[in-house]
DOSEMI-298234 format. One record per residue (C-alpha): residue in one letter; x, y, z. Coordinates in nm, 2 decimals, padded with zeros to 4 digits, always signed. Layout:
residues N
{residuo->A&px->X&py->Y&pz->Z}
...
END
This chain:
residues 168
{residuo->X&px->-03.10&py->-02.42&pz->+03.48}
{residuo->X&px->-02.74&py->-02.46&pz->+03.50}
{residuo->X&px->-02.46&py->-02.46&pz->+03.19}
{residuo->X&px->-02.14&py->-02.59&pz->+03.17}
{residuo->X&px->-01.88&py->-02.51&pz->+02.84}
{residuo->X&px->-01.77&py->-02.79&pz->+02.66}
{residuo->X&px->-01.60&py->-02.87&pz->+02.34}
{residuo->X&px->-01.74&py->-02.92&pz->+02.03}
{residuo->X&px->-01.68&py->-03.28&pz->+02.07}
{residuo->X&px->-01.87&py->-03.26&pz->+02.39}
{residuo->X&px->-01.62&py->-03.30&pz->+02.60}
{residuo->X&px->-01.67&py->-03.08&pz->+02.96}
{residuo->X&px->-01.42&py->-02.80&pz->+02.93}
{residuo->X&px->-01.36&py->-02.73&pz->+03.30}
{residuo->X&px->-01.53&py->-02.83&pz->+03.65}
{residuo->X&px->-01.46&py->-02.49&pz->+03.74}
{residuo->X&px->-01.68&py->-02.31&pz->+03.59}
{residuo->X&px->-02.07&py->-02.32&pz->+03.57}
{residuo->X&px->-02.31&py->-02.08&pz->+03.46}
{residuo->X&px->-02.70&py->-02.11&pz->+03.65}
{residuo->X&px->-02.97&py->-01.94&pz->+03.58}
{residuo->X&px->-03.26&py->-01.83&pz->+03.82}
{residuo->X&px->-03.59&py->-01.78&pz->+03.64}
{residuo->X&px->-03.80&py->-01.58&pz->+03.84}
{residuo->X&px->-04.15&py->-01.55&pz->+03.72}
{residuo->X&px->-04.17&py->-01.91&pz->+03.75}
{residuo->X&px->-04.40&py->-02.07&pz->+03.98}
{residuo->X&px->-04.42&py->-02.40&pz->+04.14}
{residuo->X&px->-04.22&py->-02.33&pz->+04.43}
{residuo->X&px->-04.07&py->-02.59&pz->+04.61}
{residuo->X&px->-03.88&py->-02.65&pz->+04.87}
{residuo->X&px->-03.51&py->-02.58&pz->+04.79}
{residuo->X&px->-03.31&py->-02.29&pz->+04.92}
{residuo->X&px->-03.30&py->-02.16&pz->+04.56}
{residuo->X&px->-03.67&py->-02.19&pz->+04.54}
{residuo->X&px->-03.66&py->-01.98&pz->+04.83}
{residuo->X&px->-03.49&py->-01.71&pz->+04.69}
{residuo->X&px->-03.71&py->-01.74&pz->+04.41}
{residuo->X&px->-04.02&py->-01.67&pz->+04.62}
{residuo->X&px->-03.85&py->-01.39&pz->+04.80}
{residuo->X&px->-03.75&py->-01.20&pz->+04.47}
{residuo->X&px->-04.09&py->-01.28&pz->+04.34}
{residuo->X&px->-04.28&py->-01.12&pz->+04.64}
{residuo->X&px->-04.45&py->-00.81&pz->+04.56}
{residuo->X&px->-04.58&py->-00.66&pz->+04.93}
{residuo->X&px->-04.52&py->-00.71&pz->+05.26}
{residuo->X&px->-04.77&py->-00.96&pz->+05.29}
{residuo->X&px->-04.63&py->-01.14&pz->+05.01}
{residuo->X&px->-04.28&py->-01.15&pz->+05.24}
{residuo->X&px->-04.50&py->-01.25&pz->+05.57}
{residuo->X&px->-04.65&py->-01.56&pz->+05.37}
{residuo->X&px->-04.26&py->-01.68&pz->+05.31}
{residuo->X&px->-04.16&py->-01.96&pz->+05.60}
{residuo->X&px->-03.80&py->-02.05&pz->+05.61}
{residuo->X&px->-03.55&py->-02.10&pz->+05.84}
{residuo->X&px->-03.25&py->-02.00&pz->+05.60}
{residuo->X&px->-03.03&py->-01.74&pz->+05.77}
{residuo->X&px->-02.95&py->-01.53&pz->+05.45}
{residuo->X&px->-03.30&py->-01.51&pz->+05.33}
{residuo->X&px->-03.44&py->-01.41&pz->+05.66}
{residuo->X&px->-03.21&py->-01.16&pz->+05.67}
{residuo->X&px->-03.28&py->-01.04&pz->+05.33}
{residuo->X&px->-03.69&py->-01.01&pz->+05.44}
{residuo->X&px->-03.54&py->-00.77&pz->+05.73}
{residuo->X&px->-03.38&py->-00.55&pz->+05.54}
{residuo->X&px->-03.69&py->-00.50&pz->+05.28}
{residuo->X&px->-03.89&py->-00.47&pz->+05.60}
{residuo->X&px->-03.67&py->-00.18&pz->+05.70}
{residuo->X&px->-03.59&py->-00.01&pz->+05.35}
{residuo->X&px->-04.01&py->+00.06&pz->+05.33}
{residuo->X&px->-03.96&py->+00.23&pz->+05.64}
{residuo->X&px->-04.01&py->+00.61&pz->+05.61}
{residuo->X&px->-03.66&py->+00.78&pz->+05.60}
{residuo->X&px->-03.76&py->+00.85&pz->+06.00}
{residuo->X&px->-03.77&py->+00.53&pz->+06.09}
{residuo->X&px->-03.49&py->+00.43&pz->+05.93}
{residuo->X&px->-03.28&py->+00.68&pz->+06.03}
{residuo->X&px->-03.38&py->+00.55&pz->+06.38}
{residuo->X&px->-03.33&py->+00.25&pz->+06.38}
{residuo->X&px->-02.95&py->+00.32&pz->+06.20}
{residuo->X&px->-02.86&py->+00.53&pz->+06.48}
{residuo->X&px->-03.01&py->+00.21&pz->+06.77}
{residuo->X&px->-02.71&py->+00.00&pz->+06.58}
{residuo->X&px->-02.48&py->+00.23&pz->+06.57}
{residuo->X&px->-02.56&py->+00.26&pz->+06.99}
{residuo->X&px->-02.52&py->-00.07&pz->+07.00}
{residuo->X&px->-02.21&py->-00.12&pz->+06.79}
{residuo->X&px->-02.03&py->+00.16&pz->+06.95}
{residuo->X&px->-02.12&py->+00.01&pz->+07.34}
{residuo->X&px->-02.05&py->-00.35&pz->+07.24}
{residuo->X&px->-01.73&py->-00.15&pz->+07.09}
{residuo->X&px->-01.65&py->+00.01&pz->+07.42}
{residuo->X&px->-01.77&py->-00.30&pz->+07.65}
{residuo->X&px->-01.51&py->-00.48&pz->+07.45}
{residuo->X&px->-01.20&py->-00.23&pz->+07.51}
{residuo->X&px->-01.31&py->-00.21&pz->+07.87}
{residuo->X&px->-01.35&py->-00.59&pz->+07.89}
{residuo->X&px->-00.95&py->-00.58&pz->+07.75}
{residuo->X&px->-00.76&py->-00.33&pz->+07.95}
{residuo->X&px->-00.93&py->-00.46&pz->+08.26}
{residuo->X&px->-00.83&py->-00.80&pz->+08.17}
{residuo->X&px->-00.47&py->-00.62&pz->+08.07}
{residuo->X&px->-00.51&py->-00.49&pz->+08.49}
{residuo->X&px->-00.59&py->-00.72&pz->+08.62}
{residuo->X&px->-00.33&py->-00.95&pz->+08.49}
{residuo->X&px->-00.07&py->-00.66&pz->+08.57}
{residuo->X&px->-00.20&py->-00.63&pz->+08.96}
{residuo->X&px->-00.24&py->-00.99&pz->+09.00}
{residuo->X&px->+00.09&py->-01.05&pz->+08.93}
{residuo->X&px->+00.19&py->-00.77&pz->+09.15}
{residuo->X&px->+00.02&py->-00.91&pz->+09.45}
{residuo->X&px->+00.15&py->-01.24&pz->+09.37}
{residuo->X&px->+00.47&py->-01.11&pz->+09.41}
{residuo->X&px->+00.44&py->-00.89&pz->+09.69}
{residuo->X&px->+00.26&py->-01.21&pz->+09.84}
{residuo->X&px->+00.57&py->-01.41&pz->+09.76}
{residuo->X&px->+00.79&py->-01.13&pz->+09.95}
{residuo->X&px->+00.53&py->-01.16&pz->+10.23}
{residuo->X&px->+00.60&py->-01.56&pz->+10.28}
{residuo->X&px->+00.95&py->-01.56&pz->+10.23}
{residuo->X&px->+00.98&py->-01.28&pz->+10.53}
{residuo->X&px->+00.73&py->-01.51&pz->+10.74}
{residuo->X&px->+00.94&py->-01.81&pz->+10.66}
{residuo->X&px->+01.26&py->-01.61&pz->+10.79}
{residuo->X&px->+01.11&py->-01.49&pz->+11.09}
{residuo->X&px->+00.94&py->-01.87&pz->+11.16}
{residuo->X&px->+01.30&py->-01.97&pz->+11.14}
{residuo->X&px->+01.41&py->-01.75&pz->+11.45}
{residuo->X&px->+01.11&py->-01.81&pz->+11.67}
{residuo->X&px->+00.71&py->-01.81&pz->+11.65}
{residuo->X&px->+00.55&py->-01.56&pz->+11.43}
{residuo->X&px->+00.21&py->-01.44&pz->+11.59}
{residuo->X&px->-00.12&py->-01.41&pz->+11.37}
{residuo->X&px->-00.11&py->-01.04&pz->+11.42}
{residuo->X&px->+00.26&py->-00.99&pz->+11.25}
{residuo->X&px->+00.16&py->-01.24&pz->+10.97}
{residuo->X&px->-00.19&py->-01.02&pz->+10.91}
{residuo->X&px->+00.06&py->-00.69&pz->+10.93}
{residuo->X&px->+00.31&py->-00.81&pz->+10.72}
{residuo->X&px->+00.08&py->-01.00&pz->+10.45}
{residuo->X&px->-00.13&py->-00.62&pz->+10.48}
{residuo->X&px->+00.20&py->-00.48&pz->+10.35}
{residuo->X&px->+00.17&py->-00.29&pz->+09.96}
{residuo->X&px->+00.49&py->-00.16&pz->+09.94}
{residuo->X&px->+00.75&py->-00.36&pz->+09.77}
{residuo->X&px->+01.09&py->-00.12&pz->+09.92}
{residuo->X&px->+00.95&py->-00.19&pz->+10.26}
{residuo->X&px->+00.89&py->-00.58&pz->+10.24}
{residuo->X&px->+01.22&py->-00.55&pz->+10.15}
{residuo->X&px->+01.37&py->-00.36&pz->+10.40}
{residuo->X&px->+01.16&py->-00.57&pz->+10.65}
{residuo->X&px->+01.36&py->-00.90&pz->+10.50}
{residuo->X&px->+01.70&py->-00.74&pz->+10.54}
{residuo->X&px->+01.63&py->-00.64&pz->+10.91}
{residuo->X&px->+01.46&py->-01.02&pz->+10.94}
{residuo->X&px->+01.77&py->-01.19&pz->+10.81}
{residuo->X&px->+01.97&py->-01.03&pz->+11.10}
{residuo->X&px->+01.73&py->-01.01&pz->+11.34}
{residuo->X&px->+01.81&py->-01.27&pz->+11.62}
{residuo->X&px->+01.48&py->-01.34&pz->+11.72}
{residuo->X&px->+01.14&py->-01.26&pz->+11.59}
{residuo->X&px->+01.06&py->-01.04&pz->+11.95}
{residuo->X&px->+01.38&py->-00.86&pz->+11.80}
{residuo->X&px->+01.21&py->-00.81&pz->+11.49}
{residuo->X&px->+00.92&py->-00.68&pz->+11.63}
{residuo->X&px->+01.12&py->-00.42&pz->+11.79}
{residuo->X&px->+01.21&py->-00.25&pz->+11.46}
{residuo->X&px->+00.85&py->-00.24&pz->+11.36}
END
């Protein structure tokens, strides 16, 4: 039953306000969601709860928590401390998951630019002569930023790439 204020005229005092109310220990259950609830407050055993079909989310959630609140205080307490397992390694999959994203963003960058380096010394060196797959392999191979650049400085005034290959 639902009840809505009005003025003594008759006139609805506000939309905004309602007033319903549930009547449990009636029967004649049918098939809306507050029915449902009805049926669920109105169970009395486990069985009772088992005959209940629905597919609404909150009230099957509601039947698993009864389910588990008649649990002895053991079983309860395990099942508490399987969430908890769970929450804390979604938890920790999740920070993982983050700073590895956080990495690899940080050393993808970092190759890219050492990759970068890498080409613009191949392009130099193509420049002054042909660069052999070997060199390109060593010089792609290369992790350290202060020596790609060192290698680009002594490219620049290199006068051929066999002259180049000499300082390596």
């Amino acid at each position: 039953t639902s009840f809505k204020l009005r003025s003594k005229k008759g006139k609805v005092f506000s939309d905004l306000l309602e007033i319903h109310v549930i009547e449990l220990r009636k029967k004649g259950y049918g098939m809306s969601a507050v029915d449902e609830w009805i049926q669920l407050f109105n169970a009395e055993s486990l069985e009772d709860l088992d005959a209940i079909k629905t597919d609404n989310p909150g009230i099957l959630r509601a039947m698993e928590m009864i389910r588990e609140m008649s649990l002895s205080k053991n079983m309860r307490a395990i099942i508490q401390d399987n969430r908890k397992r769970r929450r804390d390694r979604n938890a920790e999959d999740a920070y993982v998951f983050d700073r590895g994203v956080e990495r690899g963003i940080e050393q993808g960058m970092e190759r890219g630019k050492l990759s970068a380096k890498a080409d613009c010394l191949i392009r130099v060196l193509a420049s002054k002569g042909e660069v052999s797959p070997e060199l390109t392999v060593l010089i792609r191979n290369m992790k350290d930023e202060k020596q790609l650049d060192k290698l680009f400085s002594e490219a620049v005034v290199a006068e051929s790439v066999e002259d180049f290959e000499k300082i390596l």
